[in-house]
C-alpha positions as CSV (number, residue, x, y, z in Angstrom):
1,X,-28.7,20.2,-50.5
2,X,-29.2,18.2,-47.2
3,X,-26.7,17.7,-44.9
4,X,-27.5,13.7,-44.8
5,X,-25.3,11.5,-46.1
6,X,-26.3,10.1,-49.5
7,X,-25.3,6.1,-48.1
8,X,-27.7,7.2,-45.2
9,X,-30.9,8.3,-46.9
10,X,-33.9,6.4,-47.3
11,X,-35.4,5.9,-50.8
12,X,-38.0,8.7,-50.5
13,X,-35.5,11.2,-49.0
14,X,-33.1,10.6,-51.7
15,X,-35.9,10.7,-54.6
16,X,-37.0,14.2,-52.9
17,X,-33.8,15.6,-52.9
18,X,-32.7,14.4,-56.5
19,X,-36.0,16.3,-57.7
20,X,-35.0,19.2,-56.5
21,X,-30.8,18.9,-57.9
22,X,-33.0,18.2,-61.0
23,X,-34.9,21.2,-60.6
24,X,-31.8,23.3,-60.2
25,X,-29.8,22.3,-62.6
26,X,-33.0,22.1,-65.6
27,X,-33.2,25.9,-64.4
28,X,-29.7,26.6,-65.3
29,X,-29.4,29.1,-63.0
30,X,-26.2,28.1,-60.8
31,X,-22.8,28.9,-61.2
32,X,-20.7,26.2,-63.1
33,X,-18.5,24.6,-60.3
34,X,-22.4,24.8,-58.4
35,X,-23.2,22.7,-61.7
36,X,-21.0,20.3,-61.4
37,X,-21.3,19.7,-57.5
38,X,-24.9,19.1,-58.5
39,X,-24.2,16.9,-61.1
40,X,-22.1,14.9,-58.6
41,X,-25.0,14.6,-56.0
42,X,-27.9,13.2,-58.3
43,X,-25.5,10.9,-59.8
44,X,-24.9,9.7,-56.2
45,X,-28.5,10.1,-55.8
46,X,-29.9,8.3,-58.8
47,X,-27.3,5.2,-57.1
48,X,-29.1,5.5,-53.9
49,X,-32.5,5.2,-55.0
50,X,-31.5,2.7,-58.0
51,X,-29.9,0.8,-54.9
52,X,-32.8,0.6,-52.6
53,X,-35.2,0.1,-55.4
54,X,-33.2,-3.6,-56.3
55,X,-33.3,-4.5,-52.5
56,X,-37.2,-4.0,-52.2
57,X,-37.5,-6.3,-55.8
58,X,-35.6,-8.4,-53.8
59,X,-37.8,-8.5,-51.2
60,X,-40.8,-9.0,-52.8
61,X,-39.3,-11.9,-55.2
62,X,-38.5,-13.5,-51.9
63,X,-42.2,-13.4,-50.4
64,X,-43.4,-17.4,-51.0
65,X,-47.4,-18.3,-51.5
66,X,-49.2,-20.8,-50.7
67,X,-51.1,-22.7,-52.8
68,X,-54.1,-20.2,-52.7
69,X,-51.9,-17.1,-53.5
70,X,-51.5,-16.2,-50.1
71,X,-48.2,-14.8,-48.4
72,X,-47.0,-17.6,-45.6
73,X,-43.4,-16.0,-45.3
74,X,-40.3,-15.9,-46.9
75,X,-37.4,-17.8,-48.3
76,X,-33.5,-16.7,-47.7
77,X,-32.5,-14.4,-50.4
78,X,-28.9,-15.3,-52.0
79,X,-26.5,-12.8,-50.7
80,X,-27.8,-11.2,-48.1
């Protein structure tokens, strides 16, 4: 497992490293309290990702066209 924070990870570095707790636990080949520490890191994993995933929706759904379909900024998202 990586020594980076879960809160700290990117998207991609959290998605690569829950494919591989996947990985070991689909193999079954780790001792049960391994199991379980695991288990605890993709939950906290799947979060992550789940979390950045919603901020880039955000982002996008915030991007404002003009008349032609064309980007020409964006408006303030709610909450942020």
């Amino acid at each position: 497992m990586s020594e980076t924070p879960v809160a700290e990870m990117s998207f991609e570095e959290a998605m690569a490293e829950l494919e591989k707790v996947l990985g070991q636990l689909e193999r079954g080949d780790v001792a049960l309290d391994e199991s379980i520490a695991l288990y605890e890191r993709g939950a906290a994993l799947k979060a992550r990702c789940e979390t950045k995933l919603k901020e880039a929706e955000e982002k996008v759904a915030a991007i404002t066209l003009d008349g032609d379909g064309q980007p020409t900024g964006t408006k303030p998202v709610e909450g942020l």
